[in-house]
Each structure stands twice: as C-alpha cells, then as structure tokens.
N, CA, C and O of each residue as an XYZ file, in Angstrom:
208
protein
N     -43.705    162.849    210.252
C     -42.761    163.419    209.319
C     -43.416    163.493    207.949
O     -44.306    162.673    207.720
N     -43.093    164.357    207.029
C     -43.755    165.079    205.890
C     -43.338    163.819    204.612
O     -44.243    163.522    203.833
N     -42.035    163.163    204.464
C     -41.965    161.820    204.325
C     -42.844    160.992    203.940
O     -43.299    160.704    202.833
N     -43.157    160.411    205.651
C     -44.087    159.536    205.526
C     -45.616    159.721    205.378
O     -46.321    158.878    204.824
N     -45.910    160.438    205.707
C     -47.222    161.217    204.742
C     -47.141    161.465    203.162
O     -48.103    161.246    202.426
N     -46.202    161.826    202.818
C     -46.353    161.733    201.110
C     -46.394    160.396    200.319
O     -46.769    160.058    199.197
N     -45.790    159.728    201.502
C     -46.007    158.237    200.977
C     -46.980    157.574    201.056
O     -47.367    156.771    200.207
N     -47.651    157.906    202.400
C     -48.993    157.324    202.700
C     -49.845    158.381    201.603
O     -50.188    157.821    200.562
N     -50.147    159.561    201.706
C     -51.057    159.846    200.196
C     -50.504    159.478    198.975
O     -51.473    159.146    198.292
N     -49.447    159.344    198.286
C     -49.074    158.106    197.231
C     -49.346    156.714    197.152
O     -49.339    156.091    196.091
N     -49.596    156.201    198.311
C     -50.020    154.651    198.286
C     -51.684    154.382    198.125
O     -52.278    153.454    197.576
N     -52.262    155.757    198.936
C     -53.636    155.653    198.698
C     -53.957    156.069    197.709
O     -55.175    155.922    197.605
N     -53.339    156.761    196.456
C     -53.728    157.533    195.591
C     -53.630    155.917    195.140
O     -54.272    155.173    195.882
N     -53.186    155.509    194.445
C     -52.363    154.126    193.983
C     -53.695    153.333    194.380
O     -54.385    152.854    193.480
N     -54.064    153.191    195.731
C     -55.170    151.913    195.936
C     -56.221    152.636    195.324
O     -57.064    152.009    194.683
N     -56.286    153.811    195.424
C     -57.591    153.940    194.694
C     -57.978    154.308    193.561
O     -59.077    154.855    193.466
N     -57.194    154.105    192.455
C     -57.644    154.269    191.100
C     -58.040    153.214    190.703
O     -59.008    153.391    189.962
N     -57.709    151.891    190.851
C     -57.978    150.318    190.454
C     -59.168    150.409    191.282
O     -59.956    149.817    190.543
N     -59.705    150.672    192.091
C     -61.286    150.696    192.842
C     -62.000    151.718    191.938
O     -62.976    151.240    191.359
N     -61.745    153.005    191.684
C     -62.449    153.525    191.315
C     -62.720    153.139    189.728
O     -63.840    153.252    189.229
N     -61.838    152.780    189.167
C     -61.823    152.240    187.466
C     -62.785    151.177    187.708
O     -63.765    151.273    186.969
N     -62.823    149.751    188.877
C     -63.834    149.186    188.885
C     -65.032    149.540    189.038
O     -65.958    148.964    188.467
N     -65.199    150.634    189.908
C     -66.523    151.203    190.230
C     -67.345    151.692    188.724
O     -68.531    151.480    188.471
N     -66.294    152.432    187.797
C     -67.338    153.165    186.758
C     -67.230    152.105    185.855
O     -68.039    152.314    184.951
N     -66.347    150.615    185.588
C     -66.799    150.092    185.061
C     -68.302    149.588    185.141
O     -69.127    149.590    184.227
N     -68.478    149.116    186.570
C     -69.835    148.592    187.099
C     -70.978    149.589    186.353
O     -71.799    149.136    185.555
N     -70.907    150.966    186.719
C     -71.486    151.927    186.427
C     -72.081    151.797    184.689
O     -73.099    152.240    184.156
N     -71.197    151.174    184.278
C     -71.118    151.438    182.752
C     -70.615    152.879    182.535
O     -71.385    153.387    181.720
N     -69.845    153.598    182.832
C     -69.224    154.578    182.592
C     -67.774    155.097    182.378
O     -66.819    154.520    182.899
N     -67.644    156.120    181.657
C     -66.495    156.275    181.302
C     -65.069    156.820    182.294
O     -65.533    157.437    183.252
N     -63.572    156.788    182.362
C     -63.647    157.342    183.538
C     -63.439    158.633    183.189
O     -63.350    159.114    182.059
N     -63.346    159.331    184.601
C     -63.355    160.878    184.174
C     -62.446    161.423    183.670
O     -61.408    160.941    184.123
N     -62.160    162.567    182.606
C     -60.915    163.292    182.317
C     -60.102    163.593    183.114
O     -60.464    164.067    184.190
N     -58.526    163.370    182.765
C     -57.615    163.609    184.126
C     -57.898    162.658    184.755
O     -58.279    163.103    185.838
N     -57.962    161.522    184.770
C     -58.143    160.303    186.034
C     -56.582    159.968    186.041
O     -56.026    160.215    187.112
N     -55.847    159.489    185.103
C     -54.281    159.312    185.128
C     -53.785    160.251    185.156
O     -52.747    160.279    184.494
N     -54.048    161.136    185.655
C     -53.157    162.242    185.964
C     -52.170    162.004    187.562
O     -52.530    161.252    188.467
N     -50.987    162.792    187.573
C     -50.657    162.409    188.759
C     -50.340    163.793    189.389
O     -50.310    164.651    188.506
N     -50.117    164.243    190.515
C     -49.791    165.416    191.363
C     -48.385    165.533    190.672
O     -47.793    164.500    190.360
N     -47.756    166.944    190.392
C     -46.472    167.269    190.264
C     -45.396    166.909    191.458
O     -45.951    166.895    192.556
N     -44.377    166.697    191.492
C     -43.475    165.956    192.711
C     -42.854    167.763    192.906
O     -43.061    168.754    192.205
N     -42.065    167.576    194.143
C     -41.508    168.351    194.959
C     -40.675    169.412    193.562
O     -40.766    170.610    193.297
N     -40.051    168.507    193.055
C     -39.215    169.379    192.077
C     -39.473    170.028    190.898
O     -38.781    170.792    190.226
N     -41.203    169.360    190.676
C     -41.307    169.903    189.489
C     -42.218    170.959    190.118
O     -42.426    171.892    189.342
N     -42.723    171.058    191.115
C     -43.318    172.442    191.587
C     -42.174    173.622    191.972
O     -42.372    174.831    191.849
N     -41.090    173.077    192.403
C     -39.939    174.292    192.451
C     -39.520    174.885    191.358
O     -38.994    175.997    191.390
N     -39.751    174.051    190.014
C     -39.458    174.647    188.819
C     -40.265    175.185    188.011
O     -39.967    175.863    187.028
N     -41.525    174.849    188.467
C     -43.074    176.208    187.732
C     -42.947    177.277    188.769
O     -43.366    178.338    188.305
N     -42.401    177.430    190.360
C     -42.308    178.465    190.937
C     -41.613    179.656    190.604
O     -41.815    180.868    190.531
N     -40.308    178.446    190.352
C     -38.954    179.469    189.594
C     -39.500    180.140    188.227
O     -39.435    181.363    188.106
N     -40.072    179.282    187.134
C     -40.732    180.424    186.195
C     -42.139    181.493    186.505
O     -42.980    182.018    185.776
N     -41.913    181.485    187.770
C     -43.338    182.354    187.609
C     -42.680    183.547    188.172
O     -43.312    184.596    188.304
C-alpha cells in the first residue's frame, strides 16, 4: 500500500541525514545546499498543480 511506502521513504529519509551530516563532518566538509530540504507532501503538490 502507497501508505506504507511513504512512510518507509520518510523514515529513511530521516535515518539518513544524521549519517550523512556525520559523514561530511568526518570529511571536513560542508553540507550540501538544500540538505534540509524536505519533499512537498501530497497537498502541497495538489496546490502548485492547481496553480499551474
């Protein structure tokens, strides 16, 4: 179900920013632009559809 898949890519999105923030710390690097960014949810893509 479409559900539980959005949840499971929300939970992994979630595990993996705290890994990857450790990783470029190690790196000595900065993280990338847009790293806190998050995907638009169901409703806010129905409402950039509706204005387009």
């Amino acid at each position: 179900n479409f559900d539980q898949l959005d949840k499971e890519i929300s939970e992994t999105r979630q595990d993996l920013k705290p890994k990857l923030r450790q990783l470029r710390d190690l790196e000595n690097k900065d993280n990338p632009k847009g790293f806190h960014l998050n995907p638009l949810t169901k409703e806010e893509m129905r409402a950039v559809e509706q204005m387009l």
